[in-house]
KEZA-888208 format. One record per residue (C-alpha): residue number from 1; chain; x, z, y. Coordinates in Angstrom, 2 decimals. Each point is the difference from the previous one (the first is absolute). Layout:
N
+-----+---+---------+---------+---------+
|   k | c |       X |       Z |       Y |
+-----+---+---------+---------+---------+
| NUM | A |       X |       Z |       Y |
...
+-----+---+---------+---------+---------+
//
This chain:
81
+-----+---+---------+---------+---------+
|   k | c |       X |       Z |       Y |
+-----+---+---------+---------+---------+
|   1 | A |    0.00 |    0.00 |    0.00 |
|   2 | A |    1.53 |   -0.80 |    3.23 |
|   3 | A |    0.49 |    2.87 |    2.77 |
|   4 | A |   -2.61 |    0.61 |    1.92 |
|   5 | A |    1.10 |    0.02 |    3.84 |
|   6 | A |   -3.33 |    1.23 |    1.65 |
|   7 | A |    0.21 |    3.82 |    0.63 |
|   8 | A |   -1.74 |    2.18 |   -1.60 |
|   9 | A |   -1.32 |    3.20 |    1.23 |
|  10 | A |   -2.06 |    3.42 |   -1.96 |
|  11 | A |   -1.77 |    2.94 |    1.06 |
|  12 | A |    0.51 |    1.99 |   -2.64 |
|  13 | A |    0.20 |    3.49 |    2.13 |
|  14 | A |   -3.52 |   -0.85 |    1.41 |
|  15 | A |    1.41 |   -0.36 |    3.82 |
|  16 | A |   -1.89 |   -1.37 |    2.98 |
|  17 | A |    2.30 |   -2.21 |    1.40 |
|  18 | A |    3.37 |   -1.59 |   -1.40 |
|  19 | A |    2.44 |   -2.07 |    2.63 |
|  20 | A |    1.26 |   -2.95 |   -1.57 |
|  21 | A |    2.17 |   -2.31 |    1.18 |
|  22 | A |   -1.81 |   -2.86 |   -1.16 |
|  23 | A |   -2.97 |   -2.19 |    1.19 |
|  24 | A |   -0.66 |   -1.64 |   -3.54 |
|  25 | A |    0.21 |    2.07 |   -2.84 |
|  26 | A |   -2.29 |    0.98 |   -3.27 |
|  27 | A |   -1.35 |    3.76 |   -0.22 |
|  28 | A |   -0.37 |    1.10 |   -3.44 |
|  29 | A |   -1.88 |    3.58 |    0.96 |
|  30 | A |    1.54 |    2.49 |   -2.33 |
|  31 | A |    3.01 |   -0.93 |   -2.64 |
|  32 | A |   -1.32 |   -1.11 |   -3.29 |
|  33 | A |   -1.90 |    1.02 |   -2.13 |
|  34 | A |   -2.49 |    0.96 |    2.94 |
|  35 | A |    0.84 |   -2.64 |    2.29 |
|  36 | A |   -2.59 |   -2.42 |    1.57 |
|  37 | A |   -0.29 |   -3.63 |   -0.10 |
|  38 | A |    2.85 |   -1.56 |    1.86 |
|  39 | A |   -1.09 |   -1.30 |    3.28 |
|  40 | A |    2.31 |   -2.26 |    2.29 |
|  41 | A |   -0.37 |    1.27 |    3.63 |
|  42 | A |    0.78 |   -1.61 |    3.09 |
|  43 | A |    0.23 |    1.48 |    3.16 |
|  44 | A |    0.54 |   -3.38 |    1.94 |
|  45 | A |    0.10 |    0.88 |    4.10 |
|  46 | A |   -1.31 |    3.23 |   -0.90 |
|  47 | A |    2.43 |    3.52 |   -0.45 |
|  48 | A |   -2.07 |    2.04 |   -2.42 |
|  49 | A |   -2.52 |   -0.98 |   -3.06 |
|  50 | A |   -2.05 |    1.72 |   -2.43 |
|  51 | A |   -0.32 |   -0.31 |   -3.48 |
|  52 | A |   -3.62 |   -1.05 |   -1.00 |
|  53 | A |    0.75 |    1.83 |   -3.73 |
|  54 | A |    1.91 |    3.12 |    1.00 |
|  55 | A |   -0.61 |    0.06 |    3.82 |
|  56 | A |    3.63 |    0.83 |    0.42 |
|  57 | A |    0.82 |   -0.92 |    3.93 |
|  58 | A |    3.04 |   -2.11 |    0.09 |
|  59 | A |    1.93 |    0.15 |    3.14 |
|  60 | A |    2.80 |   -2.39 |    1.19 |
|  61 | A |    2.71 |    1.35 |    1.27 |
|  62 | A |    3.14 |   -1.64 |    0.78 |
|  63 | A |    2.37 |    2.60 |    0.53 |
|  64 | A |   -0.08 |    0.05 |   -4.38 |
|  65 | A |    2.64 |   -1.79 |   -1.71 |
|  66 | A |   -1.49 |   -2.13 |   -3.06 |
|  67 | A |   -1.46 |    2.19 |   -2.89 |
|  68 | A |    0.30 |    3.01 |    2.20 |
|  69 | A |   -3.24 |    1.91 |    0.73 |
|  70 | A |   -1.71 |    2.92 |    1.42 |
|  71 | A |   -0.57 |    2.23 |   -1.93 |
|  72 | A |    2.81 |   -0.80 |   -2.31 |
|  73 | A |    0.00 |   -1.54 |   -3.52 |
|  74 | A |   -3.40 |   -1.69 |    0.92 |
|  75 | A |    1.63 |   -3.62 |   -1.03 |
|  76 | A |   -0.74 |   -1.21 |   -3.64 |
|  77 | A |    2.69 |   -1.00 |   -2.37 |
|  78 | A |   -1.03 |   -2.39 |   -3.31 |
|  79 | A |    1.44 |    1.60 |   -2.82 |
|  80 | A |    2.71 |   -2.28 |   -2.21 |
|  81 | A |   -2.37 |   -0.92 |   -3.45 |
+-----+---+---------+---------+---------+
//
């Protein structure tokens, strides 16, 4: 399977708001096994969008380096099969 460069992002501590330093990305709600279907998102001119399964609000912020979020360890990592 070939890597998979869109971000993705999870909300497994049950927080409000994550900042993300992306615009496009996937949220996948919690980590798996109790994660959600996983729904691209685009902010497009917008800074901040909610997720219509988890309502996690996803705010830009560009002050993050790629990956990076707030709170930390909020980015999702496949695991190698």
């Amino acid at each position: 399977m070939a890597a998979n460069s869109t971000p993705h992002f999870h909300n497994s501590g049950g927080h409000t708001q994550i900042k993300i330093s992306a615009h496009e990305f996937q949220c996948v709600g919690a980590k798996p096994p109790f994660d959600h279907p996983h729904v691209f998102l685009d902010m497009g001119d917008d800074h901040e969008i909610v997720c219509p399964y988890c309502s996690t609000l996803y705010v830009h912020d560009t002050t993050l380096a790629a990956g990076e979020t707030v709170p930390a360890n909020c980015a999702f990592e496949f695991e190698d099969a």
